[in-house]
Z-matrix of the N, CA and C atoms (Angstrom, degrees):
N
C 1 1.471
C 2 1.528 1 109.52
N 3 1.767 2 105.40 1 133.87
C 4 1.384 3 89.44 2 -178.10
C 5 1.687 4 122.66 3 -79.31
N 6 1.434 5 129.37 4 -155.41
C 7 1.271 6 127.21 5 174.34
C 8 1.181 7 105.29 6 -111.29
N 9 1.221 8 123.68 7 139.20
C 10 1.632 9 126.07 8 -150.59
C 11 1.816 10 102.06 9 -131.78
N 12 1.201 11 125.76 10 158.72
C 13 1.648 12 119.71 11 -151.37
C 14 1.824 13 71.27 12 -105.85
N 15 1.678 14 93.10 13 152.62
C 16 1.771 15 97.38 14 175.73
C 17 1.334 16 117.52 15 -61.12
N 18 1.692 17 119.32 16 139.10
C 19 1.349 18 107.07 17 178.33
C 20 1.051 19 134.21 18 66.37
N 21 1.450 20 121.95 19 38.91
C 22 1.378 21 122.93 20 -159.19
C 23 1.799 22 85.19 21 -107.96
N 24 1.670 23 103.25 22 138.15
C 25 1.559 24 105.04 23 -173.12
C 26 2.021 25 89.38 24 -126.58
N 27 1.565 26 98.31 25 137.11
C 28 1.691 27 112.39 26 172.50
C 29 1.429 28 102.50 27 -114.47
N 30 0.852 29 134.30 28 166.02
C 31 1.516 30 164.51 29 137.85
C 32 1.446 31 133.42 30 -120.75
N 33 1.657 32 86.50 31 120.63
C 34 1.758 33 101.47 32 -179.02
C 35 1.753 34 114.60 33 -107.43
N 36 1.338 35 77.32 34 110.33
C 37 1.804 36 63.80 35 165.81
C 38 1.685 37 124.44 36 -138.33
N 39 1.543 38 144.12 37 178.84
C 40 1.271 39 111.45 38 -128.24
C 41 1.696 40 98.68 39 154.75
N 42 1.322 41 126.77 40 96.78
C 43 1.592 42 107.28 41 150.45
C 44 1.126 43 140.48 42 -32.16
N 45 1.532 44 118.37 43 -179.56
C 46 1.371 45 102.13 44 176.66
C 47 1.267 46 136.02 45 -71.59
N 48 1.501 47 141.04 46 147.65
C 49 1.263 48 158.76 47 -163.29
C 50 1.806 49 100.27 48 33.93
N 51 1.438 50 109.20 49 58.91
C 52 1.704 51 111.21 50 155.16
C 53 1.749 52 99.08 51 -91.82
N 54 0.895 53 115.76 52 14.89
C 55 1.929 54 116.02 53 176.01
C 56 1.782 55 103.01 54 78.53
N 57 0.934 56 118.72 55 41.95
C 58 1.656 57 105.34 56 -166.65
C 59 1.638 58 99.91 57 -80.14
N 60 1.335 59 106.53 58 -28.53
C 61 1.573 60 106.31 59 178.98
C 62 1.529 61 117.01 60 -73.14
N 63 1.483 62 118.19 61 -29.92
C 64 0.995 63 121.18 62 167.01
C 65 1.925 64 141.87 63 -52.98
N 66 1.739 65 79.17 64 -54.30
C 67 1.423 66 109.74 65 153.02
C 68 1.543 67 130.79 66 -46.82
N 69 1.341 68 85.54 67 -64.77
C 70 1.512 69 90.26 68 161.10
C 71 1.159 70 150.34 69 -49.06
N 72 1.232 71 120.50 70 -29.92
C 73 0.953 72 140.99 71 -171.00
C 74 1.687 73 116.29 72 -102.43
N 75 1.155 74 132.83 73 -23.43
C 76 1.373 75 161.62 74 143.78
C 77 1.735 76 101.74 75 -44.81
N 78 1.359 77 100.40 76 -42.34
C 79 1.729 78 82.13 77 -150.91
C 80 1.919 79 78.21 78 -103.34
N 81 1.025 80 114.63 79 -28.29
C 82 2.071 81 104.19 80 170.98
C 83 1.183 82 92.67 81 -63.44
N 84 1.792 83 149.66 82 -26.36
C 85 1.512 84 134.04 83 177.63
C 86 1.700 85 106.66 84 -59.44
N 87 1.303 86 95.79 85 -50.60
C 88 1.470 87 97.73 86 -162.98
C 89 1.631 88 112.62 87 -87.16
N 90 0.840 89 137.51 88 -11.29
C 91 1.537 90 143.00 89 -165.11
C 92 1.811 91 104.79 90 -119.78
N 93 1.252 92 114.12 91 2.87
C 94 1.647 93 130.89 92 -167.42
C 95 1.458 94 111.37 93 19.24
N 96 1.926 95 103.80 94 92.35
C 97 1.459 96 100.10 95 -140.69
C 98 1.936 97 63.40 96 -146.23
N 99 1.086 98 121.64 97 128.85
C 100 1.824 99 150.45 98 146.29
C 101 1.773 100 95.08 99 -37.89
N 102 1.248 101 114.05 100 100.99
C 103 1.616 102 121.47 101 167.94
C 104 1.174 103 142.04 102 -110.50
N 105 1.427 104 116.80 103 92.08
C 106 1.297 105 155.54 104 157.57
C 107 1.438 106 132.53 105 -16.61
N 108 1.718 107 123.31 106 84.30
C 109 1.687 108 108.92 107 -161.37
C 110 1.554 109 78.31 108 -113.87
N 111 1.367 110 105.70 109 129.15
C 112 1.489 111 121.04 110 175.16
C 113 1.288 112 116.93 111 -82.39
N 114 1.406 113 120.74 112 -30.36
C 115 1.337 114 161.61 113 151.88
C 116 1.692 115 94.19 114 -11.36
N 117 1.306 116 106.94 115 -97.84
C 118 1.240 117 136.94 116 178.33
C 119 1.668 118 120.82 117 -44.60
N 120 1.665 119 107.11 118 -15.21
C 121 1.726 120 121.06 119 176.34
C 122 1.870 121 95.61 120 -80.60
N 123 1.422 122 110.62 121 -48.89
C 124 1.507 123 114.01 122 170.74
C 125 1.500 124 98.12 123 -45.45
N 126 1.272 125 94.20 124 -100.63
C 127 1.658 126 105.66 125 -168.03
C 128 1.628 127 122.84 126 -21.93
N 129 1.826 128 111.88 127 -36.83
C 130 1.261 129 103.05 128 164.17
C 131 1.627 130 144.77 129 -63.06
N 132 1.515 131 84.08 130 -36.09
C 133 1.742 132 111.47 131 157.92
C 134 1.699 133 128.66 132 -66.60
N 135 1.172 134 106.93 133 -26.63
C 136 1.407 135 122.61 134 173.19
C 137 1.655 136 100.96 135 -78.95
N 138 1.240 137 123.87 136 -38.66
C 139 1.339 138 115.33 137 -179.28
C 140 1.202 139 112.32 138 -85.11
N 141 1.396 140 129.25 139 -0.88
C 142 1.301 141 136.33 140 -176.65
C 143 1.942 142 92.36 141 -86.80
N 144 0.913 143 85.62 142 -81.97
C 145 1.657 144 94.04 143 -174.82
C 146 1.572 145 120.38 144 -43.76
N 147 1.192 146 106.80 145 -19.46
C 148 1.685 147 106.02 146 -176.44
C 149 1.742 148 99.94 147 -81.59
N 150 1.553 149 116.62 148 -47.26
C 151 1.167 150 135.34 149 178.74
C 152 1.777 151 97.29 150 -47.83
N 153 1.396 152 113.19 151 -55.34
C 154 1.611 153 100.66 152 -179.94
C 155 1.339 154 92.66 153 -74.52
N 156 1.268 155 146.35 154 30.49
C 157 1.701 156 115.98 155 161.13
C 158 1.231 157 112.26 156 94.27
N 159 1.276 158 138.72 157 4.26
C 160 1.665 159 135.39 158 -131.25
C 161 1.940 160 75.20 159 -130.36
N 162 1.944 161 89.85 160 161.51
C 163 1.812 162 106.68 161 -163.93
C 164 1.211 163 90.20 162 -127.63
N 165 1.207 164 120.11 163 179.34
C 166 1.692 165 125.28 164 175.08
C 167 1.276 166 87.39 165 -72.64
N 168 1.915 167 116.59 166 -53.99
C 169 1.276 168 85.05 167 -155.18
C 170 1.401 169 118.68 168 -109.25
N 171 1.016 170 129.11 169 42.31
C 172 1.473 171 134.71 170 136.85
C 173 1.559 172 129.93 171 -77.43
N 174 1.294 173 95.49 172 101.38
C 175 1.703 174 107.16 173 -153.98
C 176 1.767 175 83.20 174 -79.82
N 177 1.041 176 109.45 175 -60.11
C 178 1.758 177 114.34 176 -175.57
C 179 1.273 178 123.84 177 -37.62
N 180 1.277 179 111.97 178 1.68
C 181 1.596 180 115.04 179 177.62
C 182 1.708 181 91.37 180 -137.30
N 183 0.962 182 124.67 181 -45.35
C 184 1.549 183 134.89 182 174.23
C 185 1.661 184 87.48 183 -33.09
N 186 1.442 185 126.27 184 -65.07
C 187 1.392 186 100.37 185 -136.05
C 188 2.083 187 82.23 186 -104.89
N 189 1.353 188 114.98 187 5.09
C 190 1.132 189 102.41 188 154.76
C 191 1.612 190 138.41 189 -78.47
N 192 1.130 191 107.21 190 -34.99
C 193 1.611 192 121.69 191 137.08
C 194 1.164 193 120.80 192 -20.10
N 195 1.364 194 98.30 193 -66.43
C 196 1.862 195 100.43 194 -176.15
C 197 1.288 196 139.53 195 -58.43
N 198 1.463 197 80.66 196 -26.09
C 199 1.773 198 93.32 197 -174.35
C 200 1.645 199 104.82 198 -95.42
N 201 1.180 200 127.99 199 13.14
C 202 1.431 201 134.39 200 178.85
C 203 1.945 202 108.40 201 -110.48
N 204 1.659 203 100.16 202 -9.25
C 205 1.244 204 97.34 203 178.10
C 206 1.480 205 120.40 204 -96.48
N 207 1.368 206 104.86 205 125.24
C 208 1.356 207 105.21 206 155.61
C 209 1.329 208 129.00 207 -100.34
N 210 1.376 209 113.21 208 146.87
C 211 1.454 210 116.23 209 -151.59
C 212 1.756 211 99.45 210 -129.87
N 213 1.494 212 92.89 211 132.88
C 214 1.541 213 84.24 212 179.34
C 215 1.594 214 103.23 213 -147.89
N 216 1.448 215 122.30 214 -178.61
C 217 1.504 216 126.79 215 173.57
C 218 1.916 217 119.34 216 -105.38
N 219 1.536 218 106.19 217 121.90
C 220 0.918 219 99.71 218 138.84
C 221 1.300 220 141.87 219 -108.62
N 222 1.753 221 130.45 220 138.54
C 223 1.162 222 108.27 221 150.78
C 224 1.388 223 158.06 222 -93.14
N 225 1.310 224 103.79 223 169.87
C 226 1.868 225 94.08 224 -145.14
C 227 1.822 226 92.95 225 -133.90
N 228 1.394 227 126.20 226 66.72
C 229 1.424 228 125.06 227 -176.92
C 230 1.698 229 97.58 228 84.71
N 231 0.957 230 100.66 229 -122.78
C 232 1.870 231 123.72 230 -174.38
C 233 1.779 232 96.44 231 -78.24
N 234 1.296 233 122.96 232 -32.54
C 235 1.397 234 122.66 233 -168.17
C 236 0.973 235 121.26 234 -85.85
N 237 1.546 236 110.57 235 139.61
C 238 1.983 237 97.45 236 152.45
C 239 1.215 238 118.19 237 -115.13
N 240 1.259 239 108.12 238 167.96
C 241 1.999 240 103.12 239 -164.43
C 242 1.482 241 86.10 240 -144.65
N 243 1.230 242 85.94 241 119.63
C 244 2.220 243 106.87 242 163.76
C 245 1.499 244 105.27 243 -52.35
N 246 1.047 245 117.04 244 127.56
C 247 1.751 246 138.51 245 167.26
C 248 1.636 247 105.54 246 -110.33
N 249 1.000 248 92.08 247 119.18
C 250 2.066 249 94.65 248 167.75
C 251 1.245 250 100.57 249 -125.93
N 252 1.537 251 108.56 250 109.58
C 253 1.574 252 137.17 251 162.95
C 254 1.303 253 98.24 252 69.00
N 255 1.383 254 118.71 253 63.30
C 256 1.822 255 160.81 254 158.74
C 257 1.769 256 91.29 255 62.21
N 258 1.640 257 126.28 256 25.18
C 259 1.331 258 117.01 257 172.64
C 260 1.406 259 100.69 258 -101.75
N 261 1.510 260 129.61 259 147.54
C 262 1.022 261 144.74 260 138.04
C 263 1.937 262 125.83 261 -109.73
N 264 1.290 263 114.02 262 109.71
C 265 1.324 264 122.05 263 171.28
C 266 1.372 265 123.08 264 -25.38
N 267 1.515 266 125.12 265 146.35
C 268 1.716 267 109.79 266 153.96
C 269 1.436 268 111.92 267 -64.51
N 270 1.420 269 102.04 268 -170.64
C 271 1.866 270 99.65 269 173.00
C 272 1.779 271 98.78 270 -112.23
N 273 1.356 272 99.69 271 10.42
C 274 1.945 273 95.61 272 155.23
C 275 1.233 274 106.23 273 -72.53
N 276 1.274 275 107.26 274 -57.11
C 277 1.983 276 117.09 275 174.55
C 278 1.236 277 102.96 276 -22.93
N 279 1.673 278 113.24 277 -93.20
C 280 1.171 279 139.24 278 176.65
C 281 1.256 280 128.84 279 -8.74
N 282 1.415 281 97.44 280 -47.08
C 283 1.801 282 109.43 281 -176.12
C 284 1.743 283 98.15 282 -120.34
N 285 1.309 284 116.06 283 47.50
C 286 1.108 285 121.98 284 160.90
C 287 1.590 286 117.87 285 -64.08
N 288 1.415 287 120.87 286 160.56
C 289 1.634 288 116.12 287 158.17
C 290 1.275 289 113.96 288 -74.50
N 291 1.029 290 134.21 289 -18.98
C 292 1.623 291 131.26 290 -174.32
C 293 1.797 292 92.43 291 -83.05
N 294 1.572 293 108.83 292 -56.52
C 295 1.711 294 103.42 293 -177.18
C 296 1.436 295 118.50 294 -45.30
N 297 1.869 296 93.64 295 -47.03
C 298 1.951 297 81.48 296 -172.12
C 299 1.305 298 115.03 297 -85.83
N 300 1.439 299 120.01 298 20.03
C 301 1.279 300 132.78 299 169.59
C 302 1.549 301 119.00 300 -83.89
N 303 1.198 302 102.84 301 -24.20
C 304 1.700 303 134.18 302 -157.31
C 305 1.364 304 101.19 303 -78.44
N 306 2.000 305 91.53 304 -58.25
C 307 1.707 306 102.35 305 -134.27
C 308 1.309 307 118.54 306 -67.71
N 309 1.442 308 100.28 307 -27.29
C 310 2.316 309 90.34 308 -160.24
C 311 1.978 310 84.30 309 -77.70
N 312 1.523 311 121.83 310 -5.71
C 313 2.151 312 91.98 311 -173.93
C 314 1.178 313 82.32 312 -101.45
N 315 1.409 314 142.90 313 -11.78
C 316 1.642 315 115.02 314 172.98
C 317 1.411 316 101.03 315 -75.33
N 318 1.312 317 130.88 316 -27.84
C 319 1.847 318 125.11 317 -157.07
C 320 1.553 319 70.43 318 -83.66
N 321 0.837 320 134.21 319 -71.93
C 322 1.722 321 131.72 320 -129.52
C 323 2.079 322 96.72 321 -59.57
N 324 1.479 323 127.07 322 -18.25
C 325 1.443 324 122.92 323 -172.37
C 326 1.647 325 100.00 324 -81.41
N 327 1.779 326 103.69 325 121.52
C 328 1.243 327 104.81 326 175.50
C 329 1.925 328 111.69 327 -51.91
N 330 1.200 329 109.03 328 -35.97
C 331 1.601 330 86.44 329 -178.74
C 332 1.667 331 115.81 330 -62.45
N 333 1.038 332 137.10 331 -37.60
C 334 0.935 333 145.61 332 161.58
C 335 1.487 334 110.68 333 -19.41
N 336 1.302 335 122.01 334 -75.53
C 337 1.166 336 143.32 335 166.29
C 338 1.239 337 115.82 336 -17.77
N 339 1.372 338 91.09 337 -87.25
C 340 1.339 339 117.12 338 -169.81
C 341 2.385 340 106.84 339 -45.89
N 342 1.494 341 89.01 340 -39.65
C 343 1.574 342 102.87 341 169.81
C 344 1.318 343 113.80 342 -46.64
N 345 1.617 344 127.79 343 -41.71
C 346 1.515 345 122.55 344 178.42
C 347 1.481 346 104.18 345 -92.47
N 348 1.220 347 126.48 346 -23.84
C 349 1.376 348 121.64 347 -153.62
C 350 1.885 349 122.94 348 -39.61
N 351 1.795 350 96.15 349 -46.18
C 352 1.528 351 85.45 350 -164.50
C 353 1.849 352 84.34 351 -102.79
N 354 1.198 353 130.27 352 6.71
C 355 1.493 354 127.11 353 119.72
C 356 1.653 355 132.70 354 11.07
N 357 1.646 356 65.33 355 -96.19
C 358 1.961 357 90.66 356 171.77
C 359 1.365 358 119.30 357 -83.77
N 360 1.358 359 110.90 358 -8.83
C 361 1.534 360 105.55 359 -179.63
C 362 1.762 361 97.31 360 -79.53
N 363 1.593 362 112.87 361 -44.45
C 364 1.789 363 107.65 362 -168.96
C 365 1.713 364 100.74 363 -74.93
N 366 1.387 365 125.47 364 23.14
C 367 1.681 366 98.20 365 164.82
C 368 1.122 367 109.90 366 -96.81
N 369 1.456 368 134.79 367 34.96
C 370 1.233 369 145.14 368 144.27
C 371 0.995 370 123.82 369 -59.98
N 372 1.485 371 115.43 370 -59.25
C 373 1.496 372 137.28 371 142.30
C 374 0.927 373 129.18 372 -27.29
N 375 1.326 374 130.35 373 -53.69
C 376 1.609 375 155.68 374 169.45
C 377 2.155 376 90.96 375 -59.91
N 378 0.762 377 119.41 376 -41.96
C 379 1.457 378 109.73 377 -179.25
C 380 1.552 379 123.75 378 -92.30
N 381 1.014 380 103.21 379 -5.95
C 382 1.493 381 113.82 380 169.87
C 383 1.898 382 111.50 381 -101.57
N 384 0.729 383 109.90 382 -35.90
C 385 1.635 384 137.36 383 165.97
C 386 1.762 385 83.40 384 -58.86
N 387 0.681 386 150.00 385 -97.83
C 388 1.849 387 152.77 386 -148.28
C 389 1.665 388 105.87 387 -82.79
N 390 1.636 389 119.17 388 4.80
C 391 1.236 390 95.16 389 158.69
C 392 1.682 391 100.50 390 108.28
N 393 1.280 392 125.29 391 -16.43
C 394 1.196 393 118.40 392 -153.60
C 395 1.896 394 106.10 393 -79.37
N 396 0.993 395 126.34 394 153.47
C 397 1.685 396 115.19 395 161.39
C 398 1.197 397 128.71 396 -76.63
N 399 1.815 398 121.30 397 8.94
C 400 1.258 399 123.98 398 170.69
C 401 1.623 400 91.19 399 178.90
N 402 1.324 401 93.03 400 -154.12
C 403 1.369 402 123.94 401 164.07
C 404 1.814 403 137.60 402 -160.96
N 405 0.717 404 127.68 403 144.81
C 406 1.474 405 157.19 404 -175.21
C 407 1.450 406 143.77 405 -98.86
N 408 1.244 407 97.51 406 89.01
C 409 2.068 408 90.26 407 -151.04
C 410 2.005 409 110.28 408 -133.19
N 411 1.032 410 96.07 409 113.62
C 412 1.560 411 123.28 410 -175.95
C 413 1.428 412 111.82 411 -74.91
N 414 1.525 413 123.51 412 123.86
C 415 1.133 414 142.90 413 148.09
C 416 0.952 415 132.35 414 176.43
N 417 1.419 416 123.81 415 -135.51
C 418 1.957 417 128.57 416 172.86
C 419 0.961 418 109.05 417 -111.56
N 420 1.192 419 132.54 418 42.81
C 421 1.508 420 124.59 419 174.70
C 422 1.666 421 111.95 420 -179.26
N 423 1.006 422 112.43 421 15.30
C 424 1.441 423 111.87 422 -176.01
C 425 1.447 424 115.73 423 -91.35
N 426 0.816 425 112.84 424 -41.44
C 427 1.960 426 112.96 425 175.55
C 428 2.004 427 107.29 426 -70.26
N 429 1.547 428 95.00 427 -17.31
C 430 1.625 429 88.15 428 -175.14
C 431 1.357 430 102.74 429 -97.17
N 432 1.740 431 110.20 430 -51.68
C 433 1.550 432 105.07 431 -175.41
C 434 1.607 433 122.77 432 -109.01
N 435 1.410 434 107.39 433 -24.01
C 436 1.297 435 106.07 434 -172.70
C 437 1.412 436 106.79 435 -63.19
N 438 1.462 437 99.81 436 -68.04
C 439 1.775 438 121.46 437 -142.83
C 440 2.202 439 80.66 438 -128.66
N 441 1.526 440 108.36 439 68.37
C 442 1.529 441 110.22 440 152.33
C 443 1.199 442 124.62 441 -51.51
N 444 1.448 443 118.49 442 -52.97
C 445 1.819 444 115.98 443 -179.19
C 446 1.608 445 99.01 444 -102.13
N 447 1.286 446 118.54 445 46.58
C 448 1.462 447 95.95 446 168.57
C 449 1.498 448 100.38 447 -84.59
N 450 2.021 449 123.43 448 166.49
C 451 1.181 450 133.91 449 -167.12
C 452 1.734 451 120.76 450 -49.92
N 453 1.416 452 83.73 451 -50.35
C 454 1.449 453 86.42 452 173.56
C 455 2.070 454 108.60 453 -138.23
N 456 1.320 455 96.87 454 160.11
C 457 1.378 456 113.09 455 167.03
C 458 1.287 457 132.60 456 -122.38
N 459 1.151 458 106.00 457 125.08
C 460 1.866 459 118.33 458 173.07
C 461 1.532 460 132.35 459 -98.89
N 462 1.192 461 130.51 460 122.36
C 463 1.330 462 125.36 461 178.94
C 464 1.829 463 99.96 462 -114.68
N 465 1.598 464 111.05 463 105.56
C 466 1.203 465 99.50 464 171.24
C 467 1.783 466 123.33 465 -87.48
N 468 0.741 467 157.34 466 151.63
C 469 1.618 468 158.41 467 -150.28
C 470 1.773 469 101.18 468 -157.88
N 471 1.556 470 104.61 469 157.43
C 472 1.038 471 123.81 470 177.56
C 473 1.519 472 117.61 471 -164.83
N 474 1.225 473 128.88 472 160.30
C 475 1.322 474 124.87 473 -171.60
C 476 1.789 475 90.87 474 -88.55
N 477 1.544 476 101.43 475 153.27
C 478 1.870 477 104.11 476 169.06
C 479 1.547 478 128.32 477 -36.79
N 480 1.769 479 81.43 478 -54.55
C 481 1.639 480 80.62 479 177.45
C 482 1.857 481 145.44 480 -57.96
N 483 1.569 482 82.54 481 -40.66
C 484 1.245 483 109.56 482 164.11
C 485 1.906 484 121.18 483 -42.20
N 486 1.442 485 102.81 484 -59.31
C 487 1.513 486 118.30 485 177.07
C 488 0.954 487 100.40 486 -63.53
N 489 1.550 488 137.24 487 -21.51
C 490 1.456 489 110.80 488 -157.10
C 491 1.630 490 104.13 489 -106.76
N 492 1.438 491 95.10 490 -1.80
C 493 1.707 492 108.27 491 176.12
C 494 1.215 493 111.55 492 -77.00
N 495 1.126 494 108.50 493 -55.49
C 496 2.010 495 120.28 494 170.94
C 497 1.502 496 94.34 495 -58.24
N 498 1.264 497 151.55 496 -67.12
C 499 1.471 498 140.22 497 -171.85
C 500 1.275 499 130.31 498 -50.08
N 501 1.305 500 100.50 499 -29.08
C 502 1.928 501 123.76 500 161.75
C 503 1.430 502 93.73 501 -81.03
N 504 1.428 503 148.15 502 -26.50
C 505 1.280 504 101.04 503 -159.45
C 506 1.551 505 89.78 504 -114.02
N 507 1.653 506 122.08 505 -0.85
C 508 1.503 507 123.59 506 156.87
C 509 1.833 508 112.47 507 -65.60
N 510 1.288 509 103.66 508 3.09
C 511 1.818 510 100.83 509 -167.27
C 512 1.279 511 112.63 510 57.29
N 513 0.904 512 119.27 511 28.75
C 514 1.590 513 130.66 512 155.70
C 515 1.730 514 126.55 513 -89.69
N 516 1.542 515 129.02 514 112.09
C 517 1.148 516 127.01 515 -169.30
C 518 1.326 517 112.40 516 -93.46
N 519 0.708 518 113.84 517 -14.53
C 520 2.002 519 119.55 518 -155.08
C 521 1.534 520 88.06 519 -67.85
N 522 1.515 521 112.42 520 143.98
C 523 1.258 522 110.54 521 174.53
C 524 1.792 523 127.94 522 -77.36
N 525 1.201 524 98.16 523 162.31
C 526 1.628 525 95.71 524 -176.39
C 527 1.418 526 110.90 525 -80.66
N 528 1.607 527 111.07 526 -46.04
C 529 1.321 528 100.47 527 -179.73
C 530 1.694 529 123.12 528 -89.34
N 531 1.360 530 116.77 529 24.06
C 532 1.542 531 113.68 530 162.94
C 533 1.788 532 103.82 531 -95.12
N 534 1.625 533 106.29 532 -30.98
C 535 1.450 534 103.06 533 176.07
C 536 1.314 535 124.01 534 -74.55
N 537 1.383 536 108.36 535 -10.87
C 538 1.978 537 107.18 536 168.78
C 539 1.439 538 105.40 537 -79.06
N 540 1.536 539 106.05 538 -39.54
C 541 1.639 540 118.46 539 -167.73
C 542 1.799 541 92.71 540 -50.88
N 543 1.226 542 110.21 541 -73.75
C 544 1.417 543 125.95 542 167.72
C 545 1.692 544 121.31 543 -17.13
N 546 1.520 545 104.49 544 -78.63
C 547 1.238 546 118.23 545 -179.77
C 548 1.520 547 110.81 546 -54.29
N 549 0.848 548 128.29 547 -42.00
C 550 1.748 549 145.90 548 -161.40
C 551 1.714 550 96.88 549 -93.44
N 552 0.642 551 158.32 550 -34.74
C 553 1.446 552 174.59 551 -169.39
C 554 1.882 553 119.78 552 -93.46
N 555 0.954 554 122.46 553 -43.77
C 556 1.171 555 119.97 554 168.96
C 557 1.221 556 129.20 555 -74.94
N 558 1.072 557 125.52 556 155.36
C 559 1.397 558 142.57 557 -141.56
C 560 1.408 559 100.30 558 -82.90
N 561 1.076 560 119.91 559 -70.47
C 562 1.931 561 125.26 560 -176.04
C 563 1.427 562 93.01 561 -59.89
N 564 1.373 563 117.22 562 127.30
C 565 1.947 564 135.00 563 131.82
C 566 1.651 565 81.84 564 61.75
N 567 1.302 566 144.18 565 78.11
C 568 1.457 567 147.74 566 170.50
C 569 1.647 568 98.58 567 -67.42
N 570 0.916 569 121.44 568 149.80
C 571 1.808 570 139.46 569 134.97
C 572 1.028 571 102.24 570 0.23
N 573 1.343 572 144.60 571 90.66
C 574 1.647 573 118.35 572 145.81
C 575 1.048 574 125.92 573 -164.31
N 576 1.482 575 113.25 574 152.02
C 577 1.470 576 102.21 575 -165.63
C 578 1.450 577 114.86 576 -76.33
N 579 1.449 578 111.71 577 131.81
C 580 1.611 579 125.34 578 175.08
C 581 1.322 580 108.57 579 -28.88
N 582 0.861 581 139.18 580 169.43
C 583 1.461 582 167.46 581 162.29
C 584 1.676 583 102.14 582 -83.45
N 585 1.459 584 134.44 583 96.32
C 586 1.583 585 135.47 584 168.93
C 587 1.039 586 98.24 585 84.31
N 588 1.797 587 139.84 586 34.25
C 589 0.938 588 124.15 587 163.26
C 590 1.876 589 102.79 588 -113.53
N 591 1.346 590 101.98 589 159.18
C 592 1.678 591 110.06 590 -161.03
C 593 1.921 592 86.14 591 -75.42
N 594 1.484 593 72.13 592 143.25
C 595 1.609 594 87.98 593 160.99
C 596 1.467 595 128.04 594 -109.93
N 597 1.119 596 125.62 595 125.96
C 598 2.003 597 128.02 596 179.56
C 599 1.412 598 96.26 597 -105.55
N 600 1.330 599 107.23 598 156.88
C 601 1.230 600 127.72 599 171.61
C 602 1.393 601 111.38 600 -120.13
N 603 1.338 602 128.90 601 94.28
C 604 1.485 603 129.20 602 -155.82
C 605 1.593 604 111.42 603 -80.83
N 606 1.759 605 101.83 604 -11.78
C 607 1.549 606 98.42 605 -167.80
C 608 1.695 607 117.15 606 -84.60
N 609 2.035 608 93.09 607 -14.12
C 610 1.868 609 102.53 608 165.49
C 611 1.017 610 121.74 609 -111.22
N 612 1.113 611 115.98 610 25.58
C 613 1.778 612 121.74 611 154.99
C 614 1.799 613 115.29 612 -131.99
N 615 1.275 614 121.84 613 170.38
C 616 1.074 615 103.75 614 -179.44
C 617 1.642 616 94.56 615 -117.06
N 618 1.532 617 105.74 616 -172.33
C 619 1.570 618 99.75 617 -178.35
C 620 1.341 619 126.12 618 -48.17
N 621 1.226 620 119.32 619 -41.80
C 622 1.636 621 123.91 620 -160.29
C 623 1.865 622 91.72 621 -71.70
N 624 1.077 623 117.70 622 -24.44
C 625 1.482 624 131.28 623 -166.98
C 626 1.703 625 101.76 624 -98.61
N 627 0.704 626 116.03 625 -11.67
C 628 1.612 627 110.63 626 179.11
C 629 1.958 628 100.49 627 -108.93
N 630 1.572 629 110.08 628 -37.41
C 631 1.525 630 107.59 629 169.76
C 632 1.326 631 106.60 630 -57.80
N 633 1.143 632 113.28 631 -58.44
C 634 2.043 633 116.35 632 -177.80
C 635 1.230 634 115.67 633 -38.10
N 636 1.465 635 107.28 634 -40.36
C 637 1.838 636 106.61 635 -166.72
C 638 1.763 637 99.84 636 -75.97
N 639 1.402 638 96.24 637 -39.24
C 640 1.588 639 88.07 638 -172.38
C 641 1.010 640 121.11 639 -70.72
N 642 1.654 641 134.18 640 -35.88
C 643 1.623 642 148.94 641 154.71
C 644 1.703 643 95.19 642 -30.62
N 645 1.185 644 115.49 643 -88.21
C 646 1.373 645 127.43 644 -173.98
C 647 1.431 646 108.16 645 -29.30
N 648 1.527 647 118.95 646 -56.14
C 649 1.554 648 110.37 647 -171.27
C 650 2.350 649 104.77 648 -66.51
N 651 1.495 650 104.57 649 -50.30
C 652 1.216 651 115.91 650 179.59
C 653 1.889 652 119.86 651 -51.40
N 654 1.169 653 101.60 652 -25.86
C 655 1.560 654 129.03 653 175.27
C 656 1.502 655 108.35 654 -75.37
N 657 1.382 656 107.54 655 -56.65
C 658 1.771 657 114.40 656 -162.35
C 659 1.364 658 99.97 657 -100.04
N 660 1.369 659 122.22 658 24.00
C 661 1.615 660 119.18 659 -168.65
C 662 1.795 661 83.07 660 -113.85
């Protein structure tokens, strides 16, 4: 493992199946960095609220929900995993058909958002608190809104087809291009790539080749 400068914070962000979890998680192994799937803070919250009965679009219970949740961290190895009111889901839950049916109109409601926001901003905290030399945090919005000055930024990309091969072979159906339409389109913190943050193309390299480039740039920077 290399030696890593204190507190060093990355951001990945990335539609669906550009590997950001993969990535991620590889490079919090090697850089001993607290790793962050933002991904999975939706999806946990989406399974919270469906379980009480609640719709995307019933905001009137949506944001009554919210305000009854408490949200906290566990850690889990290198990970942390959102708990609301000391439960955390399996990832059968998680990657349910009803969840990934759910998730991009629950992510897309600014209250929602705004519900994890300073959330996800304190697992910085949460990683310095446990020892870590930074942190590392995956999604659609982190280099723009979460984590703006974090050290470095990633935009991973992929062609359609590509994602939708890895999503079929995760047993996942939901399409790729209604979830960019989705993700990219809504109003709160949209899809997009940062402003000066590096771009990868995950669909012409493979993992070991997409970790290298990013080591190399984070290394020689």
């Amino acid at each position: 493992m290399t030696n890593a400068q204190p507190n060093r914070i990355i951001a990945i962000d990335g539609g669906a199946a550009t590997g950001k979890s993969s990535t991620s998680k590889r490079l919090a192994k090697y850089f001993n960095l607290l790793h962050v799937d933002t991904g999975s803070h939706y999806r946990t919250i989406t399974h919270a609220l469906l379980q009480a009965g609640a719709s995307p679009g019933d905001k009137e219970a949506v944001q009554r929900l919210l305000s009854e949740m408490v949200l906290q961290t566990r850690i889990d190895g290198q990970s942390a995993q959102l708990q609301i009111n000391g439960h955390s889901p399996t990832q059968e839950e998680l990657r349910s058909t009803l969840v990934n049916q759910n998730v991009s109109a629950f992510a897309a409601l600014p209250e929602l958002r705004q519900a994890l926001f300073a959330y996800q901003r304190d697992q910085e905290k949460v990683a310095r608190m446990h020892h870590f030399k930074g942190l590392i945090m995956e999604g659609r919005d982190i280099g723009s809104v979460i984590l703006p000055d974090a050290n470095f930024r990633f935009y991973l990309h992929a062609d359609e087809e590509t994602r939708a091969a890895r999503r079929a072979k995760q047993g996942e159906t939901d399409s790729i291009a209604q979830r960019d339409k989705q993700d990219k389109q809504r109003q709160a913190a949209p899809l997009t790539c940062p402003e000066g943050a590096f771009r990868i193309d995950t669909g012409t390299l493979d993992l070991e080749g997409v970790i290298q480039q990013i080591i190399g740039i984070i290394e020689n920077a």
